[in-house]
Kinemage of the C-alpha trace (Angstrom):
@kinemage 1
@onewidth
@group {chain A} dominant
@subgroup {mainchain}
@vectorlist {calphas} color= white
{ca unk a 1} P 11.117 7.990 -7.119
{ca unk a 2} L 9.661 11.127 -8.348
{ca unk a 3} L 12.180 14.242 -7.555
{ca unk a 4} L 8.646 16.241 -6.259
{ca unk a 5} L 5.288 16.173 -5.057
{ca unk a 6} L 2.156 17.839 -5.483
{ca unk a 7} L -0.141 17.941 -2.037
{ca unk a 8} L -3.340 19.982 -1.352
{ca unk a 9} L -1.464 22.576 -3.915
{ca unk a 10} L 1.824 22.636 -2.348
{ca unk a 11} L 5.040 21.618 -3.673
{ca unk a 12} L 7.215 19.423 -2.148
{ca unk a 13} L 11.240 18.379 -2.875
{ca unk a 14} L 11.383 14.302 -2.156
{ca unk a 15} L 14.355 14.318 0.253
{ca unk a 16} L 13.475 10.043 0.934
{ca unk a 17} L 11.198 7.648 1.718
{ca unk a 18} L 10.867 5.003 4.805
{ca unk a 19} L 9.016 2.385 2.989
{ca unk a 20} L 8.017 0.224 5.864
{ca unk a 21} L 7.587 0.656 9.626
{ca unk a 22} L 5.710 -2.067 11.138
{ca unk a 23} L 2.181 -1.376 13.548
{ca unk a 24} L 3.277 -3.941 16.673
{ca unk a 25} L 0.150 -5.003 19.227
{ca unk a 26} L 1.952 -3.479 21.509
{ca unk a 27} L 1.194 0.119 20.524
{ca unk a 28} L -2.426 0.073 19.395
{ca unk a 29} L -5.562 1.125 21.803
{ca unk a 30} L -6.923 -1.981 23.540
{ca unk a 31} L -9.897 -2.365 21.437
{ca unk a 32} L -7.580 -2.993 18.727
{ca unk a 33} L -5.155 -5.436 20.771
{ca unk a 34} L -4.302 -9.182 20.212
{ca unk a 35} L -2.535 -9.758 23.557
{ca unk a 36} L -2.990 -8.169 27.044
{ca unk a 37} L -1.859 -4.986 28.272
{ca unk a 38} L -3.121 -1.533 27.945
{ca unk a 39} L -0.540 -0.260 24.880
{ca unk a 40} L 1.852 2.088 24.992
{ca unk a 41} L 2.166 5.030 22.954
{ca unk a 42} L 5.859 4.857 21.673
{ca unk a 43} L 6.130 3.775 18.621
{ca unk a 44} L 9.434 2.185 16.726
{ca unk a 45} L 10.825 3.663 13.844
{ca unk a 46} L 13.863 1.385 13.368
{ca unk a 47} L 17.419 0.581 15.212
{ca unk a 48} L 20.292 3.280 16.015
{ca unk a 49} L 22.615 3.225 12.319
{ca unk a 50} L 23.677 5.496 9.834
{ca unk a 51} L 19.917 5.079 7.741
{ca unk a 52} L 17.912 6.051 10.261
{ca unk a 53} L 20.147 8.685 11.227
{ca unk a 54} L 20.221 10.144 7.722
{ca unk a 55} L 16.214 9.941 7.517
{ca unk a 56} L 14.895 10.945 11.159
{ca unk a 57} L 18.026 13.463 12.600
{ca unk a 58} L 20.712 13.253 15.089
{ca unk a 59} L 20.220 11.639 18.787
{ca unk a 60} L 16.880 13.636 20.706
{ca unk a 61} L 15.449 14.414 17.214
{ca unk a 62} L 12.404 16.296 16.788
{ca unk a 63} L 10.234 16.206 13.399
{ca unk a 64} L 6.757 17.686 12.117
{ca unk a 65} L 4.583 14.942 10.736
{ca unk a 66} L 1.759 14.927 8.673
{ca unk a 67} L -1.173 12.623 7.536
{ca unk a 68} L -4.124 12.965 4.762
{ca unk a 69} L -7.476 12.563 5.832
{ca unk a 70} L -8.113 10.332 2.435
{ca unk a 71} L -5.603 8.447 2.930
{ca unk a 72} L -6.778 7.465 6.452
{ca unk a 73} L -10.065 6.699 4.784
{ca unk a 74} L -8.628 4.104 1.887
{ca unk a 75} L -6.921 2.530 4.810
{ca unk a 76} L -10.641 1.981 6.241
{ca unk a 77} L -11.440 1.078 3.118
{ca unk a 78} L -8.868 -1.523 2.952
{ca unk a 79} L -9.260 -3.138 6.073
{ca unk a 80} L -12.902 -3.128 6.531
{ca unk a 81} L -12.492 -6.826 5.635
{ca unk a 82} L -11.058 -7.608 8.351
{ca unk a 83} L -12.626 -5.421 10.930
{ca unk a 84} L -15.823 -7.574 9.980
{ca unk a 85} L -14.484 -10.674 9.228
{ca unk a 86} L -11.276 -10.448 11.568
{ca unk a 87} L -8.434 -13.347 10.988
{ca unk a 88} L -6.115 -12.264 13.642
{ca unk a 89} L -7.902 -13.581 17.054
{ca unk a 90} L -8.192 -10.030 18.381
{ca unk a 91} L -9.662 -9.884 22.012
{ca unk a 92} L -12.140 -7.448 21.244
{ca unk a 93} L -13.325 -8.751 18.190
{ca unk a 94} L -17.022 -8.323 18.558
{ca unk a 95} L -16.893 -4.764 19.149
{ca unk a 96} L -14.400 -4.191 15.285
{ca unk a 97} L -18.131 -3.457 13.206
{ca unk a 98} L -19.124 -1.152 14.728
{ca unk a 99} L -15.429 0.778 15.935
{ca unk a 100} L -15.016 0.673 12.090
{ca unk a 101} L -17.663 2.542 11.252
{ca unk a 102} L -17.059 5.114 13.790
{ca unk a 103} L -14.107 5.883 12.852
{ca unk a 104} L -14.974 6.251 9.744
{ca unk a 105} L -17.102 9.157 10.213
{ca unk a 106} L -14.894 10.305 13.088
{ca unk a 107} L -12.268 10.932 10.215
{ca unk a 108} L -14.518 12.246 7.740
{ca unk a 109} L -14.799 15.266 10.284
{ca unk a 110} L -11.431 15.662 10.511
{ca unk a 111} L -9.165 18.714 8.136
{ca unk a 112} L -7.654 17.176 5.296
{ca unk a 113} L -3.881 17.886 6.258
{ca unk a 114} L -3.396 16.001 9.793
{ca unk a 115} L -0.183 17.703 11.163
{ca unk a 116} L 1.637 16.653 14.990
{ca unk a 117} L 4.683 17.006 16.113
{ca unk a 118} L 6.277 13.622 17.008
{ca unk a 119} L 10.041 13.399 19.316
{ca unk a 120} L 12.615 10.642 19.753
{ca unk a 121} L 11.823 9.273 23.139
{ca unk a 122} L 16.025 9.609 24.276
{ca unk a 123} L 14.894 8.188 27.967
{ca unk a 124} L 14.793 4.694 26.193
{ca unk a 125} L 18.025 2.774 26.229
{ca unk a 126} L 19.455 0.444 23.626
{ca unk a 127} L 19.304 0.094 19.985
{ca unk a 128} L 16.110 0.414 19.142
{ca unk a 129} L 14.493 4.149 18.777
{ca unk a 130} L 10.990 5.366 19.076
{ca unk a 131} L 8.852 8.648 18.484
{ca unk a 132} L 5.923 9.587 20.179
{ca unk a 133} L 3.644 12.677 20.204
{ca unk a 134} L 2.752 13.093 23.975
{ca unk a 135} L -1.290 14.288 24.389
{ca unk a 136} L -1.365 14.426 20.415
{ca unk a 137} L -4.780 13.945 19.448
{ca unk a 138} L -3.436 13.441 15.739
{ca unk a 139} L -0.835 11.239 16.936
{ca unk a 140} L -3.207 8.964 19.104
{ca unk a 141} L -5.560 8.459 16.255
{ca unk a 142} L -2.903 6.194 14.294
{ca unk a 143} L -3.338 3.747 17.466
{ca unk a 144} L -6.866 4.028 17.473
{ca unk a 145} L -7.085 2.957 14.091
{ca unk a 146} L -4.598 0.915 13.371
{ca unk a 147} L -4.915 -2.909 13.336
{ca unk a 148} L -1.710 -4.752 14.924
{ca unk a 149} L 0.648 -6.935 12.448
{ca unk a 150} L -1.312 -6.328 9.019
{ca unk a 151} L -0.493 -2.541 9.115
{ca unk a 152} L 2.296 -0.818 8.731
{ca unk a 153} L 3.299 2.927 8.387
{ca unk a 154} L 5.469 4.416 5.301
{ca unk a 155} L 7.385 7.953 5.319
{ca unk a 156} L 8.433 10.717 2.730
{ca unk a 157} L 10.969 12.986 4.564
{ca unk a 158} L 10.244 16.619 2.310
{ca unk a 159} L 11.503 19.465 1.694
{ca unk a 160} L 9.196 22.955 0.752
{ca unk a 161} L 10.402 26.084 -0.761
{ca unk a 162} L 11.608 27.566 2.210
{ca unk a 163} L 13.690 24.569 3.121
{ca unk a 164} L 11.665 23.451 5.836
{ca unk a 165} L 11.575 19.566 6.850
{ca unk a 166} L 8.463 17.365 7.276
{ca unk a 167} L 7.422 13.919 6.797
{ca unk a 168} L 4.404 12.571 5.165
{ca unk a 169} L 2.809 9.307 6.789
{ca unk a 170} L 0.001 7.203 5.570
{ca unk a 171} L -0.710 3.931 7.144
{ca unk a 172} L -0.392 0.256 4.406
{ca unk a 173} L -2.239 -2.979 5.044
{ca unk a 174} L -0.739 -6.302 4.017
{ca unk a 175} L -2.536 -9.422 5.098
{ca unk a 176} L 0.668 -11.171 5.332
{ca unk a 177} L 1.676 -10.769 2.339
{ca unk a 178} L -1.496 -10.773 0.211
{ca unk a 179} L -3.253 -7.702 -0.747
{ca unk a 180} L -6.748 -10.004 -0.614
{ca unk a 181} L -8.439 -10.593 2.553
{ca unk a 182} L -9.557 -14.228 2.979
{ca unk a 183} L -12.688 -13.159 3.225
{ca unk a 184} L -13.220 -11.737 0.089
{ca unk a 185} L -11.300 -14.301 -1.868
{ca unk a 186} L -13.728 -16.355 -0.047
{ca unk a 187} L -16.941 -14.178 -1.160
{ca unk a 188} L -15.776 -14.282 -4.642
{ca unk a 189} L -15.316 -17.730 -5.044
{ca unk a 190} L -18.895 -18.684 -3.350
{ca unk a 191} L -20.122 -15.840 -5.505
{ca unk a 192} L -18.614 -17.791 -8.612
{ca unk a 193} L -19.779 -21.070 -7.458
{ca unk a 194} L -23.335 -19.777 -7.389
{ca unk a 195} L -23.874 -17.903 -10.508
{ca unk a 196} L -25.893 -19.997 -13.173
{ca unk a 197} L -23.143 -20.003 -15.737
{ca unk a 198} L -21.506 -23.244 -17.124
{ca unk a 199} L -18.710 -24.923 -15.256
{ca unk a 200} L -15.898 -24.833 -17.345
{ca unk a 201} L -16.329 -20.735 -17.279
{ca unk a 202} L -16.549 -20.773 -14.004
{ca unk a 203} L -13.056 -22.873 -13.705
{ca unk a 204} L -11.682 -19.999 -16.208
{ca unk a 205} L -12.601 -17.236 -13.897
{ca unk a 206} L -10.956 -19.287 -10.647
{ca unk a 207} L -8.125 -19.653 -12.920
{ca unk a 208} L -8.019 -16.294 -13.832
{ca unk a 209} L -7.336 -15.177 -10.168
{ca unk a 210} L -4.096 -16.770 -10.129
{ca unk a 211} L -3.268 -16.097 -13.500
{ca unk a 212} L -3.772 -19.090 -15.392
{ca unk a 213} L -6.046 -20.481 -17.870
{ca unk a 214} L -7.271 -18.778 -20.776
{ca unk a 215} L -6.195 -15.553 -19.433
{ca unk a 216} L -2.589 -16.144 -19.467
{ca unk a 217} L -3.064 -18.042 -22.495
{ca unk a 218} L -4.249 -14.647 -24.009
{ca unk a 219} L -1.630 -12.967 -22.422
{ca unk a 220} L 0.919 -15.033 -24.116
{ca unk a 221} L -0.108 -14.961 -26.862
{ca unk a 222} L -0.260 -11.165 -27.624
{ca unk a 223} L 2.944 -10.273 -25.479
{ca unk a 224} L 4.887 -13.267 -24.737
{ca unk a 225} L 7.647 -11.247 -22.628
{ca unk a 226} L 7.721 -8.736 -19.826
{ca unk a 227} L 7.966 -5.626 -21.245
{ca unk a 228} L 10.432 -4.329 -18.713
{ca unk a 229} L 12.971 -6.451 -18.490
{ca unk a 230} L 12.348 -8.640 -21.752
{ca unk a 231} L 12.427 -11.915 -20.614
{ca unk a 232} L 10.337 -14.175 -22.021
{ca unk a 233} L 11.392 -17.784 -20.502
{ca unk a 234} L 7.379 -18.052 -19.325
{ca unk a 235} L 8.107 -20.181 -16.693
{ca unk a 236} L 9.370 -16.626 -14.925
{ca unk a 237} L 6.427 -14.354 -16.243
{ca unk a 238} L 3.761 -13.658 -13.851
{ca unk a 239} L 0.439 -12.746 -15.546
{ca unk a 240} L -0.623 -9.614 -13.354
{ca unk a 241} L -4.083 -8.219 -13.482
{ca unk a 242} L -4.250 -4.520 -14.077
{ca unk a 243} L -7.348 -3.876 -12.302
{ca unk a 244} L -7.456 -6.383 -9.450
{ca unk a 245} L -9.479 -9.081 -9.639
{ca unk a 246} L -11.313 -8.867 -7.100
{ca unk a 247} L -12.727 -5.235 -8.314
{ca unk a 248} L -13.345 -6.535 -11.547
{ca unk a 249} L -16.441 -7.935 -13.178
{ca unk a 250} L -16.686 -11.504 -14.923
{ca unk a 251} L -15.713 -9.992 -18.349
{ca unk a 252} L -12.867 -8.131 -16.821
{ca unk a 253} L -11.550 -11.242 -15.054
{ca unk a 254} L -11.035 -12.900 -18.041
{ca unk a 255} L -9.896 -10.536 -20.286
{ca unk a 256} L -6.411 -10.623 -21.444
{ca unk a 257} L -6.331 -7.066 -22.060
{ca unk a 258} L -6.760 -6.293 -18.203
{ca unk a 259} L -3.234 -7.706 -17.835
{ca unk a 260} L 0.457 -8.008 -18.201
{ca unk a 261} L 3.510 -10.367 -18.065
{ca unk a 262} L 5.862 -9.258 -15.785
{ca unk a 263} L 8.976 -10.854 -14.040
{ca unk a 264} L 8.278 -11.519 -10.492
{ca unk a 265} L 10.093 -8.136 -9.062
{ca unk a 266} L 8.059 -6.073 -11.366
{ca unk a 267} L 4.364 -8.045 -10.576
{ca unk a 268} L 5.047 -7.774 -6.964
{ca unk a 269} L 5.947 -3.742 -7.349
{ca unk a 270} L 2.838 -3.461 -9.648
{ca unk a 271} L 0.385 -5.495 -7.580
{ca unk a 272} L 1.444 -2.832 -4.556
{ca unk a 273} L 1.081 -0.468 -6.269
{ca unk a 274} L 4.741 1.205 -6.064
{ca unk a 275} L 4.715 1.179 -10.139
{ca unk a 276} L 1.860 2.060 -12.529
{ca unk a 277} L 2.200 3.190 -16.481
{ca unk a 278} L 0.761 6.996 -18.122
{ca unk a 279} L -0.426 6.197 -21.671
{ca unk a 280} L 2.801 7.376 -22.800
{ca unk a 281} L 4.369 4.177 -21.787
{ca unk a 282} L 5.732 6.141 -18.851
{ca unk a 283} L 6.581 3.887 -15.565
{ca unk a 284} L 5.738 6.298 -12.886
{ca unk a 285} L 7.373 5.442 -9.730
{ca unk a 286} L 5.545 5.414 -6.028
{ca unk a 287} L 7.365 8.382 -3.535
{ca unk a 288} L 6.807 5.579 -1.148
{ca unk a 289} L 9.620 3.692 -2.194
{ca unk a 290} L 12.940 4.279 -0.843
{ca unk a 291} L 16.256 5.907 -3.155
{ca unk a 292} L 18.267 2.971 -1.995
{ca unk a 293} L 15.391 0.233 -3.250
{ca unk a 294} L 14.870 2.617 -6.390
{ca unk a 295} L 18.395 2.435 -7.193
{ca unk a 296} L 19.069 -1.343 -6.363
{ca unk a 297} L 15.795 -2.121 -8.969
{ca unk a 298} L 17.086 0.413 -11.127
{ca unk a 299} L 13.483 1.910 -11.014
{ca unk a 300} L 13.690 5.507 -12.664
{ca unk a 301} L 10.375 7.389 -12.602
{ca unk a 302} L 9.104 8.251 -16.196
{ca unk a 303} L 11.595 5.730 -17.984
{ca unk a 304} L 9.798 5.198 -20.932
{ca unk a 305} L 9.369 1.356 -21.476
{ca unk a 306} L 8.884 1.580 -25.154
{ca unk a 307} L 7.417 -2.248 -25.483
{ca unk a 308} L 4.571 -1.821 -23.330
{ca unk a 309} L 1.128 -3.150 -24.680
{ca unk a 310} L -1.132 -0.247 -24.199
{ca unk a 311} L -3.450 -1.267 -26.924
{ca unk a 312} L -6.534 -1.670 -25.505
{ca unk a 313} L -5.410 -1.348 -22.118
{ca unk a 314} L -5.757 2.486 -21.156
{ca unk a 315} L -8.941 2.263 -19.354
{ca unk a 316} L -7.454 -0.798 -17.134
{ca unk a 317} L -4.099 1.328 -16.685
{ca unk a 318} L -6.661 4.152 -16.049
{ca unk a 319} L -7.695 2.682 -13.079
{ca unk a 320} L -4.843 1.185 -11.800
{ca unk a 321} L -3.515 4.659 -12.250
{ca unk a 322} L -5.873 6.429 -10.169
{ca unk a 323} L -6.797 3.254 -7.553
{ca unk a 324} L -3.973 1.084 -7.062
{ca unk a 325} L -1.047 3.698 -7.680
{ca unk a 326} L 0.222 4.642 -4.149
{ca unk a 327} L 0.748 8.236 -5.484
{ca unk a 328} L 1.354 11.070 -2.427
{ca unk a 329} L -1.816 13.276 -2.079
């Protein structure tokens, strides 16, 4: 975790980060919902203990948020997939098209800094505690966007140069623990099966996707470890595309230089985006990850992982860099 941030000019102190609040049905609008009911607008940040404590404040807390208008936008981007081609049986399903593209634009209208105050909700009994932002336009437009289950808010409590608090929230998708809709794994593969190429290249692009084939092969071959950590039993070496595959073209799919071996830890932080590399060999870290996590993985940002294979690779790590990277601002 980096030790400061940069947004819209301003410097921040990282004070912490609350990786991962989950979006229930229960507090999205009804056009978003799964089950019945209207929603309700509290929304739970974890259970009473020391952790939450230490992040949020003392019993009756009150905290000035913040959200990015771009980052409201990739998570449009993200789960456009699913607004069209919905998985989760929502009970408004036919009406996700075209809600999606109005919120688009109703967002692009918005400022870029997206501040509200939000309050612990102290008339609630019981472990569990919850914020809300009563009448909070700001507030109200994370439950009209959100989709229940697959989202899921993370936190940066900060600190500016005059010492005052805030926390920076941007809203995650995870399809259950894929970062690929069905759909478009589904797209892809039809798209594959269609294109008037021979067969045994389009079995090394399938392949590819799951990182086997000739790809790993490649991979292997010029780099038989994981860089990191230095194993290099391959029977625990991922190979992990640096550009996704899904964004990549035919060529890219295939190419062994859009990729690394990494232990499983290290594919699944890279894949998330919550570790990239500079061309310095540099492992940046994500703000989005917590100090406890950090410290358990012994993730330090700008360790300098001298066996990296950047050869070849800095236009893929470019990307990854400026896409994937869950970077604040």
């Amino acid at each position: 975790m980096a030790d400061e941030i940069l947004i819209e000019g301003k410097r921040f102190a990282v004070i912490d980060a609350k990786e991962k609040m989950t979006i229930a049905d229960s507090f999205v609008m009804p056009s978003n919902k799964l089950g019945s009911g209207n929603g309700e607008a509290k929304f739970y940040v974890g259970n009473e203990g020391t952790e939450v404590r230490d992040f949020f404040g003392p019993h009756g807390f009150s905290i000035n948020c913040f959200m990015l208008r771009d980052d409201l936008l990739k998570y449009l981007e993200a789960t456009e997939p699913e607004y069209r081609k919905p998985e989760q049986p929502y009970r408004r399903a036919e009406n996700l098209p075209r809600l999606w593209q109005e919120r688009v634009e109703k967002i692009r209208r918005l400022p870029e800094i997206i501040s509200f105050p939000a309050q612990e909700q102290i008339q609630i009994s019981g472990p569990r505690i919850y914020i809300n932002s009563i009448g909070n336009q700001y507030y109200s437009l994370i439950r009209e966007v959100s989709l229940p289950n697959i989202t899921y808010i993370a936190a940066i409590k900060l600190r500016d140069s005059v010492g005052s608090i805030s926390y920076y929230l941007r809203l995650f998708v995870d399809y259950f623990g894929n970062q690929e809709h069905p759909s478009e794994v589904a797209d892809a593969a039809a798209k594959i099966a269609n294109e008037n190429i021979p067969a045994t290249e389009k079995e090394q692009l399938s392949k590819a996707r799951i990182g086997q084939g000739k790809y790993r092969d490649g991979l292997l071959h010029e780099c038989p470890f994981c860089p990191i950590t230095m194993v290099s039993d391959d029977r625990l070496l991922i190979a992990s595309h640096i550009k996704p595959w899904k964004d990549s073209s035919d060529v890219e799919r295939i190419d062994s230089k859009n990729g690394l071996l990494l232990t499983p830890t290290y594919d699944k932080l890279f894949d998330l985006g919550l570790i990239t590399f500079d061309n310095d060999k540099r492992m940046l870290v994500s703000p989005f990850l917590s100090r406890m996590t950090c410290s358990k993985l012994s993730l330090v940002d700008k360790r300098v992982i001298t066996h990296l294979p950047l050869e070849g690779r800095k236009t893929y790590m470019e990307y990854h860099r400026d896409v994937k990277f869950n970077r604040a601002g």
